[in-house]
C-alpha positions in Angstrom: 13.1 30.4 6.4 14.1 26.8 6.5 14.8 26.8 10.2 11.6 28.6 11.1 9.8 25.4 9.3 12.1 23.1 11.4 11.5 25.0 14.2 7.5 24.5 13.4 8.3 21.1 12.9 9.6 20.3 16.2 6.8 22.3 17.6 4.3 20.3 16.3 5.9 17.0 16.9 6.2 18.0 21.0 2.6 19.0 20.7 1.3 16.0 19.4 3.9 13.7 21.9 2.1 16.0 25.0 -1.2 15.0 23.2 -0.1 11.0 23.2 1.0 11.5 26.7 -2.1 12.7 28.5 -4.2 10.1 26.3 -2.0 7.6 27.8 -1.7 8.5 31.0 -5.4 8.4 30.6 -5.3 4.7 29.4 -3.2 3.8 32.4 -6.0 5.4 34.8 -8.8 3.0 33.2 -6.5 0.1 33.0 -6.1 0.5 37.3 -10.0 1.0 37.4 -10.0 -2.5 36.1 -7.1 -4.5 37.4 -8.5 -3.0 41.0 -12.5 -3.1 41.0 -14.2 -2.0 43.9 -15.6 -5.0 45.7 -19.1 -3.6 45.2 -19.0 -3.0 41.1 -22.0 -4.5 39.4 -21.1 -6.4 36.3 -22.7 -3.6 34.2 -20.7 -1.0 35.8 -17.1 -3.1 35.0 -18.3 -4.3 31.5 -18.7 0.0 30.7 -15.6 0.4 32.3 -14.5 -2.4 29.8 -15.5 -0.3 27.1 -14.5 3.2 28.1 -10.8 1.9 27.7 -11.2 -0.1 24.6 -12.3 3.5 23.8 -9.5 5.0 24.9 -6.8 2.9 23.7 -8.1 3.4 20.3 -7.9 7.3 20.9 -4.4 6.7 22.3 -3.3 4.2 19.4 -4.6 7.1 16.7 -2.7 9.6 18.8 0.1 7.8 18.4 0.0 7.1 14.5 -0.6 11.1 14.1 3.1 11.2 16.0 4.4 8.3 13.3 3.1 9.8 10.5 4.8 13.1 11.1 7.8 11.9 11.7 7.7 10.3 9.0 6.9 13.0 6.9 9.9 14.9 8.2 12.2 12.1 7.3 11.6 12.2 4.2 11.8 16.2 4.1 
C-alpha cells in the first residue's frame, strides 16, 4: 500500500516535470522569435510577440511552483 502511493507519487512528479518541460521549451521558442526578428516585423507584431512570452513564462513559472509544491509535500510525507 505505501509503495503504490510512492509509486503514484513519482508518477505524478514526472508528469508535472514533462508538463514544466514542454512549457519551457515553449518559452525558449518565443524568446528566439525575439532575440531574432524578421527584418520586416512591424512594431505591433514584436510588442504581441512581447507579450505572448511574458504570457508564457508566467505559465512556465506556475508550472514550475506546481513541481515545488509537490515535492515539497512529499518531503514532509
Amino acid at each position: 500500500m505505501i509503495q503504490d502511493a510512492r509509486l503514484a507519487s513519482v508518477y505524478e512528479e514526472t508528469r508535472l516535470i514533462a508538463v514544466y518541460e514542454a512549457s519551457r521549451a515553449k518559452e525558449h521558442r518565443a524568446a528566439g522569435q525575439l532575440l531574432r526578428p524578421r527584418h520586416s516585423l512591424p512594431h505591433s507584431a514584436y510588442i504581441k510577440l512581447v507579450d505572448d512570452l511574458r504570457s508564457i513564462r508566467k505559465d512556465c513559472n506556475d508550472k514550475m511552483l506546481a513541481v515545488r509544491v509537490h515535492q515539497n509535500k512529499m518531503a514532509v510525507k
